[in-house]
C-alpha positions in Angstrom: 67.6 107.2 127.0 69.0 109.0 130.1 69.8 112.5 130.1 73.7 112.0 129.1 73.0 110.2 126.5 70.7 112.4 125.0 73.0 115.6 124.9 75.9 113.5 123.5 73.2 112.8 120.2 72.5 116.3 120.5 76.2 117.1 120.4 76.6 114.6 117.7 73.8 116.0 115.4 75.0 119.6 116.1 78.4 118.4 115.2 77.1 116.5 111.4 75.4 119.8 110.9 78.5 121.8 111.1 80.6 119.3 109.1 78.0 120.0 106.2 78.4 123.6 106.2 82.3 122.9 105.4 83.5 122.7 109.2 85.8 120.4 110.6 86.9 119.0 113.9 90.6 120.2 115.2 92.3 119.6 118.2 94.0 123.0 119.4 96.6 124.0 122.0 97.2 127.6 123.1 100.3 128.3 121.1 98.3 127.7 117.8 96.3 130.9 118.8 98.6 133.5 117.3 98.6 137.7 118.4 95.3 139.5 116.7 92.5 136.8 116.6 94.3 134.5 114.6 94.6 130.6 114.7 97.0 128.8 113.2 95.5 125.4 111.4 98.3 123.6 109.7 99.6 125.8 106.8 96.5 128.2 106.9 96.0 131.0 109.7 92.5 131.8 110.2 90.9 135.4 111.5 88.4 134.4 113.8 87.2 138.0 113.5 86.4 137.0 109.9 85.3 133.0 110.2 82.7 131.0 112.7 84.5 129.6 115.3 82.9 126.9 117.8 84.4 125.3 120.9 83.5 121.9 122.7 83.2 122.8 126.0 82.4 120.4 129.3 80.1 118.5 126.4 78.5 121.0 124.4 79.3 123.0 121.5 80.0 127.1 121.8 80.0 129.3 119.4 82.9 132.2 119.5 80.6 135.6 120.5 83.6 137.8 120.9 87.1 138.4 121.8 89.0 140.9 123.9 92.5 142.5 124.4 94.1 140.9 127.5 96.1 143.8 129.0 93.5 145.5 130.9 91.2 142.4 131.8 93.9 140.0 132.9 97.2 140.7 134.4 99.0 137.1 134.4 97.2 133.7 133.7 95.7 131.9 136.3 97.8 128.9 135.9 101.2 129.7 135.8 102.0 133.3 136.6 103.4 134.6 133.4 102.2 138.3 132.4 100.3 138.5 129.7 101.3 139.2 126.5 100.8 142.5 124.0 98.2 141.0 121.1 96.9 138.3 123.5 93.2 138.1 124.0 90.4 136.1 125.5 87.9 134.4 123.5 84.2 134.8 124.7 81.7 131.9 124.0 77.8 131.5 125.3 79.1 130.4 128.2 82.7 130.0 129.2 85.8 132.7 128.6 89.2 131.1 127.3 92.6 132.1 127.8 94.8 130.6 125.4 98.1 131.2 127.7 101.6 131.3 125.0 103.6 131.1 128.5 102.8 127.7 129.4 100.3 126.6 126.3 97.5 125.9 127.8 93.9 126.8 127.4 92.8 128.4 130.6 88.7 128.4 130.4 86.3 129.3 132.9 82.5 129.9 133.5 81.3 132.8 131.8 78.8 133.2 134.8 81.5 133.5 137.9 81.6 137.3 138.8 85.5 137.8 138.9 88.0 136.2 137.0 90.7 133.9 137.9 93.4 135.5 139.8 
């Protein structure tokens, strides 16, 4: 078994392990990320101050370790420009930093390990 194949059964036996605690798999997009650390999920909103959170992420699962107040950190997103929000925030995993941008609704992520953020 070759190295890739490996960390997708890892994935995959993280993922079963997960799904017996009561989580589930959901596809996102930034505008489902609402002002305050909430996320919209069909009819429910969810405080991810409050609940687990995990993110799939360049093939590996991360697990939500904080979030923060955009104003202050990050002026505009990366992608297209707008100025952030009031109550918009960036989501901190093991490894990477999202952005979930209501602008242009996309999830801007980066490495947690670069220096300086995207300009």
């Amino acid at each position: 078994m070759n190295r890739k194949e490996t960390e997708n059964e890892n994935l995959s036996i993280v993922k079963e392990e997960l799904f017996e605690k009561g989580c589930e798999e959901v596809k996102f997009r930034a505008s489902d990320f609402l002002p305050c650390g909430k996320l919209a999920h069909g009819d429910e909103i969810i405080d991810l101050h409050k609940r687990g959170f995990h993110f799939e992420y360049k093939g590996k699962l991360r697990q939500l370790i904080a979030m923060f107040d955009t104003i202050g950190v990050l002026e505009r997103c990366p992608e297209c420009k707008a100025p952030c929000e009031v109550n918009s925030y960036i989501v901190i995993t093991d490894f990477h930093i999202v952005y979930p941008c209501w602008a242009c609704d996309k999830l801007i992520c980066w490495d947690n390990s670069k220096q300086d953020l995207p300009s």
